[in-house]
N, C-alpha and C positions, 0 to 999 in steps of 0.2 A: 611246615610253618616254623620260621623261627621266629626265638624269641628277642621280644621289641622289647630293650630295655628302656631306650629314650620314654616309651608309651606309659611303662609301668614306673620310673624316679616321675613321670607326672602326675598320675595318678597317685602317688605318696607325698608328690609334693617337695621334691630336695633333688640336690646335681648329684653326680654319682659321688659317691664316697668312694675315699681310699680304700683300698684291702690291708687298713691299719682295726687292731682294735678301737682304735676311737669313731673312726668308719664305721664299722659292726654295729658299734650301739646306735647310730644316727639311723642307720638303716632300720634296725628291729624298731625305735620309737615311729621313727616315720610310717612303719608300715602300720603298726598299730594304731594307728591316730587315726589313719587314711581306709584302710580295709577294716569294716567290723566282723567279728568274730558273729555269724548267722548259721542257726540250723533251718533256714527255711525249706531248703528243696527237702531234706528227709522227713520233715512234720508235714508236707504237702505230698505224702508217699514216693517223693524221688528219689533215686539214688547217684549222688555228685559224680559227674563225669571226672575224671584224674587226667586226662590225656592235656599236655601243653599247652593243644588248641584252645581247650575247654576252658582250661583255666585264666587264659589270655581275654578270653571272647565274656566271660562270665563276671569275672574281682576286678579286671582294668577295664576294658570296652564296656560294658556293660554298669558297671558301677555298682556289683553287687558285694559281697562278700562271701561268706565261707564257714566250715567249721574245718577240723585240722588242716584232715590229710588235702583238702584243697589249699588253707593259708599256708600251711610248709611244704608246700607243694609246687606252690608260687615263688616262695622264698628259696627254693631250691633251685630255678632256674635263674632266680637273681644273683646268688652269692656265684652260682656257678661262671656267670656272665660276667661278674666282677670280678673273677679272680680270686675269689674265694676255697682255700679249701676244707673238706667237710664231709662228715659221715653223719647218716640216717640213723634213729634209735627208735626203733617201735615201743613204747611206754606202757605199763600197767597203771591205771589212773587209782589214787588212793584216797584223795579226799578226805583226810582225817584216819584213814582207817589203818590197821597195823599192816596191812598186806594187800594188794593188789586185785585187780580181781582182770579179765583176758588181755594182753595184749591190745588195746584201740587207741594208742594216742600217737602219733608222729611229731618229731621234733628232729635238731640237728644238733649235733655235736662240729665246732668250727674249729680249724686251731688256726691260730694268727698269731703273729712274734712270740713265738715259741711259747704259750699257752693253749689250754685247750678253753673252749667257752661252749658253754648251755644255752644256744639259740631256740627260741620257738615263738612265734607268732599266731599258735591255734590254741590256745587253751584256755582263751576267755578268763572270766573272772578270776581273782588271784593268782593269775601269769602274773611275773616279771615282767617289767615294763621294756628294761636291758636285757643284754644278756647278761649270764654267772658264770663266773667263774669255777673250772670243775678243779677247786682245790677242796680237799673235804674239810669243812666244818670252818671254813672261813667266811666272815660274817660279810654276807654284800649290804649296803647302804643303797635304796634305790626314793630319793625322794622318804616319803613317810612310810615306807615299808621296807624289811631287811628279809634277805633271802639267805641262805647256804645248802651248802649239797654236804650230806650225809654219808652212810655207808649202814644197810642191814645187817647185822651177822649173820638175819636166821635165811636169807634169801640168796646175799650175796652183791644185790641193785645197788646202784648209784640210785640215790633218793634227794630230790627237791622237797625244800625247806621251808614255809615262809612262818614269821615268826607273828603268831595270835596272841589273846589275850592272853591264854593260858596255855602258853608254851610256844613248842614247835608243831605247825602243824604241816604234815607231808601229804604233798599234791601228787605225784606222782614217781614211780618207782622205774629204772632200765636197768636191759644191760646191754655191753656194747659188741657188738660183731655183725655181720656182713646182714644187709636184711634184704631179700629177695624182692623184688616188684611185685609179685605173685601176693605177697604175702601182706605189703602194704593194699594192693587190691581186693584182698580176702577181707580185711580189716577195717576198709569203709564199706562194705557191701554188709556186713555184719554191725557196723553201729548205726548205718541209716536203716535198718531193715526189723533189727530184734528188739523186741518189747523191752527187753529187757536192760538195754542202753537206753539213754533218757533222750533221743535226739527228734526220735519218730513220732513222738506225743506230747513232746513239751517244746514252747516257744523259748530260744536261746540266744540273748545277744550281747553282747562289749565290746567297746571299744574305748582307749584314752580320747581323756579330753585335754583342750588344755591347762585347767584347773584341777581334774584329778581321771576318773576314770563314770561311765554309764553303764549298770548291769541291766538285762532285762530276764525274771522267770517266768512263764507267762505272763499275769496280767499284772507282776509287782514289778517297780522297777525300782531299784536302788543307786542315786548318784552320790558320788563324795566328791566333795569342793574345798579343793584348802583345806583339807583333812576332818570336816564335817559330812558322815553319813546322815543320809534322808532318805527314805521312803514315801513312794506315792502308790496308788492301785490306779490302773486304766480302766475310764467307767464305762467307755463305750468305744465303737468304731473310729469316731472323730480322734479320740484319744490317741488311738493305734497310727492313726493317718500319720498325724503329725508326727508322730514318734517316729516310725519308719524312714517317712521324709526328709525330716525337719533334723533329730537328733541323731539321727544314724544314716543320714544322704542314701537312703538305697533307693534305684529307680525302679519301683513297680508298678504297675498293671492295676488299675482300680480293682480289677478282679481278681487279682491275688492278693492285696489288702482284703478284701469280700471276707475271702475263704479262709485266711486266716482269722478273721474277726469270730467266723464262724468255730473253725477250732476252737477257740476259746470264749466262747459261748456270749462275745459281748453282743450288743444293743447295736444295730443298726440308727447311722444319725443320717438326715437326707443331706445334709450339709457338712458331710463328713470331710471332703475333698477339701480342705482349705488353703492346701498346700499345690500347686503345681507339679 
């Protein structure tokens, strides 16, 4: 099966871009807005198929979304299709913390008019909306957050930046050389599966809006609007319904709504379906 790109610029919503930096970024915001960032199949005990097909038939046809190795995964046969050229980085995710902890994140390194740029479209909440520029410690401006890439001494990694209240705070950590399919294989098999990744137990989802951006941790959800954060809790099923549906367009199954409700231990409503 090859890939449809007419299938997938609709499902984002935009004509093909150039293989111009200014392209690139149209692309990462489009795909963002349009594919949410979901850990559904691993918190429902699945493990996300990678193969082309799957990811054709699952993020575009299907209307679902993703967590990494599936959205740059997708993103990989887009740029490839565009003319894009690009290297794979398997990432140590850091969250704040001084140093990484295995190998489970996928992103892409692009280089276009002779820069290189920090593409990724999987890593949910405090992603870059754009891509970054991989110049060290040059400040990106994206909207109302500013990003740059770094440099460890004690590791070595090229390290993502985005800038908190109280400081710099580092999402995650690479470094760059050839990365085996085996290995990105090994790497989703291992965050949909181990306790010890947060993807198997907890409900995960983002995606831009067009006023700011929607988080969801299980039953909290956080949206910023025009640079105003808000928090709400989901009180029951109906909640979740619309959420799903309504804020994050995913098509599912009353029955996998159900069961997710039930992972996270809401309240059954009989009138939960309000949504189509």
């Amino acid at each position: 099966m090859t890939f449809d790109l007419d299938a997938y610029l609709a499902r984002i919503r935009i004509d093909a871009p150039s293989a111009t930096s200014r392209g690139l970024a149209r692309l990462q915001e489009a795909h963002l807005s349009a594919i949410p960032f979901e850990s559904l199949d691993p918190l429902m005990g699945r493990v996300p198929a990678l193969e082309p097909e799957a990811l054709q038939r699952k993020l575009v046809a299907g209307r679902r979304g993703g967590y990494c190795f599936e959205q740059n995964g997708l993103m990989a046969l887009a740029l490839d299709a565009l003319g894009f050229q690009f290297e794979r980085v398997l990432a140590r995710v850091r969250n704040g913390g001084e140093r990484g902890g295995v190998r489970s994140h996928l992103a892409h390194v692009v280089h276009v008019e002779g820069r290189d740029w920090l593409v990724d479209v999987g890593f949910g909440g405090g992603g870059a909306r754009r891509p970054v520029p991989l110049e060290r410690y040059r400040l990106d401006y994206q909207s109302d957050e500013v990003y740059r890439i770094a440099t460890d001494p004690a590791t070595g990694e090229t390290v993502l930046q985005r800038l908190a209240e109280d400081g710099w705070y580092s999402l995650y950590g690479f470094e760059r050389g050839d990365i085996p399919p085996i290995d990105i294989e090994a790497a989703n098999h291992l965050c949909a599966t181990w306790d010890k990744a947060p993807f198997s137990g907890n409900l995960m989802l983002h995606r831009l809006t067009p006023w700011g951006r929607i988080g969801v941790f299980n039953a909290k959800v956080t949206e910023v609007r025009d640079g105003v954060k808000s928090v709400r809790e989901l009180r029951d099923a109906g909640n979740l319904d619309r959420l799903l549906r309504s804020d994050f367009g995913l098509a599912l199954a009353d029955e996998e709504i159900d069961a997710i409700a039930g992972k996270l231990r809401l309240p059954m409503e009989e009138d939960a379906r309000s949504v189509a």
